[in-house]
C-alpha positions in Angstrom: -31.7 -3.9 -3.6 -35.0 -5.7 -1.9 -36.5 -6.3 -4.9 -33.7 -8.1 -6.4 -33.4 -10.0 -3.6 -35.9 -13.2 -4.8 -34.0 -13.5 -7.7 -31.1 -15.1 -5.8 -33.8 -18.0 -5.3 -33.5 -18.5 -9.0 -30.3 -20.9 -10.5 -30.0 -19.2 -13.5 -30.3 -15.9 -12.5 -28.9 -16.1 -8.8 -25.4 -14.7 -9.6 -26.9 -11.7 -11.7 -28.9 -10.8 -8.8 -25.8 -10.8 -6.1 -24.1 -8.9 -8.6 -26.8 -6.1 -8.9 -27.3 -6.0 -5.1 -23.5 -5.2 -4.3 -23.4 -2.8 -7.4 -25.8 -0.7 -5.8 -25.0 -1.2 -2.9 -21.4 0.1 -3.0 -22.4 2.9 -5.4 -25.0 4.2 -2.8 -21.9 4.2 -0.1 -19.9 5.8 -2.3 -22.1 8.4 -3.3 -23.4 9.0 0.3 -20.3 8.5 2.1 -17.0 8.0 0.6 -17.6 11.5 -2.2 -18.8 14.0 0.5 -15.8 13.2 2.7 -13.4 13.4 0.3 -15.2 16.6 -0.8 -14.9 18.3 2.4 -11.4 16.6 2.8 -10.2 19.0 -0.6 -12.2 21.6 -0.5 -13.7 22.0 3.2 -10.3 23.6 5.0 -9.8 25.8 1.9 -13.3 27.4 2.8 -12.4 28.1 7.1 -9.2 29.1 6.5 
C-alpha cells in the first residue's frame, strides 16, 4: 500500500492508485479480521461443546 502511495501524485494514474490501496487494504482486513471471526463464530462453539 506505501509504495502505491506516490502514484496518487500522478493525474493519470491517481485514481488507479486509490483503487489498489483500498483493494488491499480491505482484502488484508478481511483476511486478518473479518474470516477468522466468522471461522470461530461456525466452527469455534462446535469444538467446546
Amino acid at each position: 500500500m506505501l509504495t502505491a502511495w506516490p502514484i496518487t501524485l500522478d493525474p493519470i494514474f491517481s485514481g488507479l492508485a486509490w483503487v489498489l490501496i483500498f483493494g488491499l487494504f480491505v482484502s488484508t482486513v478481511f483476511t486478518l479480521v473479518v474470516i477468522p471471526v466468522v471461522y470461530y463464530m461456525v466452527y469455534g462453539r462446535r469444538a467446546t461443546s
